[in-house]
Structure formats: structure tokens, C-alpha cells
NUPABA-156900 format. One line per field, with one value per residue: residue number from 0; residue in one letter; y, x, z of N, C-alpha, C in turn. Coordinates in pm, 1 decimal, always signed. Each point is the difference from the previous one (the first is absolute). Example, Ala and Ser with C-alpha at 12.3 -4.5 7.8 and 13.67 -1.06 7.14 Angstrom:
seq = c(0  1)
type = c(a  s)
n_yy = c(-569.0  +105.0)
n_xx = c(+1319.0  -35.0)
n_zz = c(+780.0  -72.0)
ca_yy = c(+119.0  +119.0)
ca_xx = c(-89.0  +82.0)
ca_zz = c(+0.0  +6.0)
c_yy = c(+120.0  +109.0)
c_xx = c(+90.0  -77.0)
c_zz = c(+0.0  +73.0)
//
This chain:
seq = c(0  1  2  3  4  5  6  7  8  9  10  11  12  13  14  15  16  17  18  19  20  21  22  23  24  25  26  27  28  29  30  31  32  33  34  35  36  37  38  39  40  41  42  43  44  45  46  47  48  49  50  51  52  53  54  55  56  57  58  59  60  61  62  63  64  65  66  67  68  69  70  71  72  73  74  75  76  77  78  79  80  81  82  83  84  85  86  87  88  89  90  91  92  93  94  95  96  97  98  99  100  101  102  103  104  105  106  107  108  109  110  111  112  113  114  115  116  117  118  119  120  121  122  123  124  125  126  127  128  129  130  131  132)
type = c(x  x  x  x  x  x  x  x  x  x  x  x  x  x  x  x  x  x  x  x  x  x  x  x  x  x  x  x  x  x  x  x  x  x  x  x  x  x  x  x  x  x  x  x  x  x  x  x  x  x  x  x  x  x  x  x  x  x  x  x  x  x  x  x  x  x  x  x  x  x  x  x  x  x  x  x  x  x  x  x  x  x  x  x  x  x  x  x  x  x  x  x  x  x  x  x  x  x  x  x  x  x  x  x  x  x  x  x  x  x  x  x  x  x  x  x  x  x  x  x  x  x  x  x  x  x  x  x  x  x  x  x  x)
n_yy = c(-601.5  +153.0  -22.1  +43.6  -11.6  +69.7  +55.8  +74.1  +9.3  +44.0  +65.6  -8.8  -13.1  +37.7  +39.2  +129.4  -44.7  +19.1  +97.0  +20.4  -3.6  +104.1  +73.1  -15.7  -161.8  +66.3  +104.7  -40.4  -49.1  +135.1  +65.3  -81.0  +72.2  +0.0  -93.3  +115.4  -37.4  +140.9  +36.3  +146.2  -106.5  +64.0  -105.5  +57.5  -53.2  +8.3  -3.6  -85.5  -29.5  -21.7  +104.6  -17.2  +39.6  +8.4  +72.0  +118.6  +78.9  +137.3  +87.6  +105.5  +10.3  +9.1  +39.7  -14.1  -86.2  -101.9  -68.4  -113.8  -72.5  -89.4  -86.0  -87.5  -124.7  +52.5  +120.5  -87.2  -89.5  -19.1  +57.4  +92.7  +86.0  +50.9  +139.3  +40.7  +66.7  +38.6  +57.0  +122.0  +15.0  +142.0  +27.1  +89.2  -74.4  -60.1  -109.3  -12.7  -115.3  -16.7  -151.4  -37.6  -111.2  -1.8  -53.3  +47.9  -125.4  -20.7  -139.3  +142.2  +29.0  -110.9  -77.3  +76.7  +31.0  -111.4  -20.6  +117.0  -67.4  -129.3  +16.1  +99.4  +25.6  -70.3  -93.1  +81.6  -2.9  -117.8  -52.7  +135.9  -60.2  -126.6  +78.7  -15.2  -67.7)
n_xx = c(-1802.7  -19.3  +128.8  +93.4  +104.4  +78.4  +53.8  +83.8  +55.2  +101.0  +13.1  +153.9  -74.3  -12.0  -115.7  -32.0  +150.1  -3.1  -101.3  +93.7  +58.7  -100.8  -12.2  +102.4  -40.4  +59.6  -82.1  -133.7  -24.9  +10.2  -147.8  -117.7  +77.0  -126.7  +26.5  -40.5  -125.8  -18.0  -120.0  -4.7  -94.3  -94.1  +23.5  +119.6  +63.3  -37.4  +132.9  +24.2  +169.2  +24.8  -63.8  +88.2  -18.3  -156.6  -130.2  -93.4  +58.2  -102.4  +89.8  +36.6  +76.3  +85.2  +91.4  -131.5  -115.9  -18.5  -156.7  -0.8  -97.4  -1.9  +41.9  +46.4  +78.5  +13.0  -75.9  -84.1  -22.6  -63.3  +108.9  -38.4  +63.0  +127.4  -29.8  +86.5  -53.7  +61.3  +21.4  -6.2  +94.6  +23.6  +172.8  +68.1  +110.9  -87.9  -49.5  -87.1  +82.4  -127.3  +7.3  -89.8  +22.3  -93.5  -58.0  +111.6  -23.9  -103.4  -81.4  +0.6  -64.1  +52.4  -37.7  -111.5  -12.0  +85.9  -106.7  -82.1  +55.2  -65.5  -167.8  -13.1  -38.2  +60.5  -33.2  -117.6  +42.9  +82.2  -97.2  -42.1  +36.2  -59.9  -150.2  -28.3  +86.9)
n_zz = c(+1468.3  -25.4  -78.7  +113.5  -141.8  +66.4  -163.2  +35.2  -151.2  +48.5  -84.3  -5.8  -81.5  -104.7  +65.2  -85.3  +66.8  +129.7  -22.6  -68.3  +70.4  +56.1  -130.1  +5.6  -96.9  -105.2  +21.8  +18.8  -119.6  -3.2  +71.3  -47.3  -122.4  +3.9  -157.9  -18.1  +47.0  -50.0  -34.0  -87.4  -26.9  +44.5  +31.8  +38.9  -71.1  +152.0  -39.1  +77.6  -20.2  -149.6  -17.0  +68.5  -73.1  -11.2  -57.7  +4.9  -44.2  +95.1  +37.9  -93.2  +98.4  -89.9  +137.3  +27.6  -137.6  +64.4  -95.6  +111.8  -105.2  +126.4  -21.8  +69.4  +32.4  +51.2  -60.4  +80.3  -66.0  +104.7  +7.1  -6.5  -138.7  +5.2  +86.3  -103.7  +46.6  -132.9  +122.6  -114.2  +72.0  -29.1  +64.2  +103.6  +68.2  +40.6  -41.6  +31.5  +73.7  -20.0  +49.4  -57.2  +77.1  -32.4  +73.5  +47.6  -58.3  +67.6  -56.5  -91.7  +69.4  +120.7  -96.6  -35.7  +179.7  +28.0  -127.7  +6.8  +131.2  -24.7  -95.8  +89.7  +153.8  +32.1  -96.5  +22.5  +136.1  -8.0  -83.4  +13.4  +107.0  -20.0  -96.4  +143.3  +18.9)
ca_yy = c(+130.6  -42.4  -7.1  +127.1  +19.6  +155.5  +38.6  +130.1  -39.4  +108.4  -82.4  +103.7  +30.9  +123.0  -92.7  -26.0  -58.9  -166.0  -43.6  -56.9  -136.4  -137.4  -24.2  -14.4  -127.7  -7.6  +81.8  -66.0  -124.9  +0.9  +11.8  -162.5  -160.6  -86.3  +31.8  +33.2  +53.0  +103.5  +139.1  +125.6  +19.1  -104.6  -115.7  -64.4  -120.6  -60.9  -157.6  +50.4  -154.0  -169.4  -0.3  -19.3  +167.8  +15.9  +113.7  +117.3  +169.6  -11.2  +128.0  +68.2  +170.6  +41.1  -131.5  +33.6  -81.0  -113.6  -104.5  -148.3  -161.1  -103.9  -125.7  -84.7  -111.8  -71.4  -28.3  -67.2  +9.5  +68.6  +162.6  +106.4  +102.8  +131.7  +127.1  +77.6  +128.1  +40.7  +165.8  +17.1  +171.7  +77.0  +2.0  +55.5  -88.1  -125.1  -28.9  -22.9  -99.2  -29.1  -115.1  -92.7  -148.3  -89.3  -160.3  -133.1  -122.3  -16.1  -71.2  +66.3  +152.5  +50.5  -13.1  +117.5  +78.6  -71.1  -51.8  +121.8  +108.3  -135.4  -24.8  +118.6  +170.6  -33.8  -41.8  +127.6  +61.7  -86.5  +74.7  +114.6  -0.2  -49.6  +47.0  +163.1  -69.7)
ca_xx = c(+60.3  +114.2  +150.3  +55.3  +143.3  +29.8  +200.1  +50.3  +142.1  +71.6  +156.2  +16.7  -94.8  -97.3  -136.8  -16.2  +73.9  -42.2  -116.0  +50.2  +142.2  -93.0  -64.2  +131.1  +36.6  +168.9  +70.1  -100.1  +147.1  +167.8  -10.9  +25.7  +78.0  -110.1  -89.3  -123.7  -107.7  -67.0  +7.0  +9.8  -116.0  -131.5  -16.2  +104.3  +24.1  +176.7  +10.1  +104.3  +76.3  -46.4  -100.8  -29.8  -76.0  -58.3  -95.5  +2.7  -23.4  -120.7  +24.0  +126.2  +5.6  +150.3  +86.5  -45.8  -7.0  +7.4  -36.5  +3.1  -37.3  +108.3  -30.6  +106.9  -29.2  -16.4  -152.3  -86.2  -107.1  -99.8  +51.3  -32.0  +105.0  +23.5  -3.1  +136.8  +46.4  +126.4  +23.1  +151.9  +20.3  +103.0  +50.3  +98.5  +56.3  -46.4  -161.0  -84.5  -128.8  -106.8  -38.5  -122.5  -43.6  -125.7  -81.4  +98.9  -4.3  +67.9  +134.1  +68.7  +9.4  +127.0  +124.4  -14.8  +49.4  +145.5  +77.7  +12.6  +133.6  +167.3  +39.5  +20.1  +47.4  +179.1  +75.7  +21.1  +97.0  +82.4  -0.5  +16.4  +116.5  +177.4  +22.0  +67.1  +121.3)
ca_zz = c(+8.5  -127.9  +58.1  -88.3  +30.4  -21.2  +7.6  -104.6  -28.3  -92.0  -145.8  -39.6  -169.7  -57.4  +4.7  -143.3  -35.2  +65.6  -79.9  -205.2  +41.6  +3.9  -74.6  -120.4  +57.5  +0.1  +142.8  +126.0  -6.9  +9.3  +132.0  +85.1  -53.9  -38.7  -82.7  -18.0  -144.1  +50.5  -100.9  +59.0  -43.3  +50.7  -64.5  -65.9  +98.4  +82.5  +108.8  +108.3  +98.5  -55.2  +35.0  +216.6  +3.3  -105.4  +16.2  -143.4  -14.9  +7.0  -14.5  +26.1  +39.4  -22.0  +43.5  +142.0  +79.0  -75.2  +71.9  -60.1  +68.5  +53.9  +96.6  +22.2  -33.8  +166.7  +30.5  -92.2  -149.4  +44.9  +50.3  -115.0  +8.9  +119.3  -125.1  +8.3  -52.8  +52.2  -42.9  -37.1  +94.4  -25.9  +115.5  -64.2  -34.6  -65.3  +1.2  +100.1  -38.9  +79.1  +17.5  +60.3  -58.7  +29.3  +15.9  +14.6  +107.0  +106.7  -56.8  -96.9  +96.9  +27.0  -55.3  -97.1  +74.9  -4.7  -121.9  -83.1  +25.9  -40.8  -58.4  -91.9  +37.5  +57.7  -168.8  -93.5  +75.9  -48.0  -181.6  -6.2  +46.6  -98.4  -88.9  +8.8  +40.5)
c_yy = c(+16.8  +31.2  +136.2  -17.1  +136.2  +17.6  +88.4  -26.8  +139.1  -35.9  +140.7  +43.4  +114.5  -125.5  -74.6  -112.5  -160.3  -2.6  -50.3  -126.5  -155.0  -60.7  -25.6  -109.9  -4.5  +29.8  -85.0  -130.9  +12.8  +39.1  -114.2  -152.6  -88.0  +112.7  +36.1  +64.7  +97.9  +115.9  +93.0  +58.5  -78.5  -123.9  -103.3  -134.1  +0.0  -135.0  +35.7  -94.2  -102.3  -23.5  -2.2  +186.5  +29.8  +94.9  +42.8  +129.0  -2.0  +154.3  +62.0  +207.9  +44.8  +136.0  -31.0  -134.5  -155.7  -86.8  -117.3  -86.4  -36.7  -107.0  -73.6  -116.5  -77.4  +76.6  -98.6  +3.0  +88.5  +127.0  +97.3  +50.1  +89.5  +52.4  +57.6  +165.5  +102.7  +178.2  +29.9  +155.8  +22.6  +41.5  +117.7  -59.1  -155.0  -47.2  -96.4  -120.2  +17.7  -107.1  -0.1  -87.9  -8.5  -105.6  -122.0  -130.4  +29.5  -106.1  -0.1  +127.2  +40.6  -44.2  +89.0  +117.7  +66.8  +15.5  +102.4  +83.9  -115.0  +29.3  +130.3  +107.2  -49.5  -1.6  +165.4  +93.9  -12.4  +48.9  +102.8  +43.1  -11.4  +117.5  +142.2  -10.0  +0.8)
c_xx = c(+102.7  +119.3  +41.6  +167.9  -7.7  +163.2  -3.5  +167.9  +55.5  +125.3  +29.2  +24.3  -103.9  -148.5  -11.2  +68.3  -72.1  -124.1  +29.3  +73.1  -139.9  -88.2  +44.0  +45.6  +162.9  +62.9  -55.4  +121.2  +157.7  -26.1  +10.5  +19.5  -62.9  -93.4  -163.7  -63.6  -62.0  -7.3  -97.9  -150.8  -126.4  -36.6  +121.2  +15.1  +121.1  +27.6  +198.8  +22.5  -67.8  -182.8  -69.0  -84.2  -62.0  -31.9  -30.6  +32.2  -84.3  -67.5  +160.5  -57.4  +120.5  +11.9  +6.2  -50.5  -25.6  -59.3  -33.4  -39.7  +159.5  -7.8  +121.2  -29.5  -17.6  -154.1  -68.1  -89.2  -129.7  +11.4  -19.0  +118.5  -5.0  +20.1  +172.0  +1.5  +146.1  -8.1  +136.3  -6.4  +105.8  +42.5  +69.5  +124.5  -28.9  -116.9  -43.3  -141.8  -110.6  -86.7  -111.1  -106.1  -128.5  -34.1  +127.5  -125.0  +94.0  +179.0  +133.2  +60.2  +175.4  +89.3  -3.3  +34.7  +139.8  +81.6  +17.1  +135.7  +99.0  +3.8  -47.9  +96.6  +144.5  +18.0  +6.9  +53.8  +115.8  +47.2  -0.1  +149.3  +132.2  +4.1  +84.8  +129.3  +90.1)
c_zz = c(-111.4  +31.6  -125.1  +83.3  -27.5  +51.0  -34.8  +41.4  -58.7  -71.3  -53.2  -135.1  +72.2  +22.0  -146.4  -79.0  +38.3  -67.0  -108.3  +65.2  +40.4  -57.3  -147.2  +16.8  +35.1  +160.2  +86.3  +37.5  +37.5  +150.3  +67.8  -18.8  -86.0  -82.9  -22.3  -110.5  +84.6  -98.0  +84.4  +0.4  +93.2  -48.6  -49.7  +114.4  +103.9  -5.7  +26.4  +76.5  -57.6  +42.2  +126.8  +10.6  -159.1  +11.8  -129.8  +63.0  +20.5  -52.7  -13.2  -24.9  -57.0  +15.6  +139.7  +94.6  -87.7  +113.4  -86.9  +101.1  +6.8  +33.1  -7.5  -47.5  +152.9  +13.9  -40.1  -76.6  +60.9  +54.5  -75.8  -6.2  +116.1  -114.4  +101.2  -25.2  +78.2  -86.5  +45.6  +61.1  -42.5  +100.9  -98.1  -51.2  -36.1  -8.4  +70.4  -87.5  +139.6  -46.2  +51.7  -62.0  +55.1  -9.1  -2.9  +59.7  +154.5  +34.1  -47.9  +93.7  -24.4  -100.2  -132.9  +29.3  -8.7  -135.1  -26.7  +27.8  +21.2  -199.3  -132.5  +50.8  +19.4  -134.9  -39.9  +76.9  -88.1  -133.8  +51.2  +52.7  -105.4  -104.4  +40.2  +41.7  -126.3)
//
């Protein structure tokens, strides 16, 4: 059966904004501390946290939507990528992430579940925060 995580996170940026902040290595990095490779194009390469998160770009919609092979380093060698696609909503006052992961390993389930709001949605609560302070 296949596994589907499903979030929707709101931040208070303009959508358009969190679409460029995640796809902009400088910003992705100043979001979660940990250096990354990511460009704005089908085919570019991810990797993310010392490599513990790889993938490619698979597709980009600017500034709407963005998908990508994923995989962790806790899937095993025999696990196929999960596919990541993240759409970007325009709110009147802020934007609106909509999350959804396909084909997590079961193995992998909860703690991919978990990471995305220990180790994306709280950090960019956070950064967005201090900048407006």
C-alpha cells in the first residue's frame, strides 16, 4: 500500500516568498542550519543535513509548485525514492505550504513524518520570526 504524509503549514511571508526561501541554497540554510545543494530547475540536484536528505528537482511551477525525488539515509539501499511535492497558496496575509510525501518506507514513516516540523516548519517559524523582531 502506498504511504502518503499530508501537512499544510502557514508562515507569515507572502507564498511566493517561501517558494524562493526554498529554493535559494543561502535562505534554505539560514532556514535549517544545515547546508544545502538545491537549484531552481528539473534535474538539479538536493542534498540536505550533511547529506542525511538527497533527491533531484523533478518539476518546478513558479511559484506554485515544486517536486522532488527524496530519500533519506535511514531508507534502505532497496527502497525506491518518495516523491515530495510542495504547493505554494496565496493567503491574504500569509502563505500557505501544502505537503505531500509519497511512498515513505514504512520504516522511515514516522520519523519523516516528525522531521518535517522538528526539522523544517518550527526552524522557519523561528527564522521568519527573529527577521521580523
Amino acid at each position: 500500500m502506498r504511504s502518503v504524509i499530508s501537512q499544510t503549514i502557514t508562515l507569515p511571508v507572502p507564498a511566493q516568498t517561501l517558494f524562493e526561501m526554498y529554493l535559494d541554497p543561502a535562505l534554505h540554510q539560514a532556514i535549517t542550519g544545515s547546508p544545502v545543494t538545491i537549484g531552481k530547475e528539473a534535474g538539479a540536484e538536493f542534498r540536505a543535513f550533511d547529506g542525511v536528505l538527497s533527491g533531484t528537482i523533478l518539476a518546478v511551477n513558479s511559484p506554485n509548485l515544486i517536486v522532488q525525488s527524496w530519500r533519506s539515509t535511514a531508507f534502505k539501499p532497496a527502497d525506491p525514492d518518495s516523491t515530495l511535492i510542495l504547493s505554494f497558496v496565496a493567503g491574504k496575509a500569509f502563505g500557505q505550504i501544502d505537503l505531500v510525501h509519497l511512498d515513505v518506507p514504512e520504516h522511515d514513516y514516522e520519523g519523516v513524518t516528525l522531521g518535517w516540523e522538528k526539522f523544517y516548519w518550527t526552524p522557519w517559524r523561528e527564522y521568519l520570526q527573529d527577521r521580523t523582531q
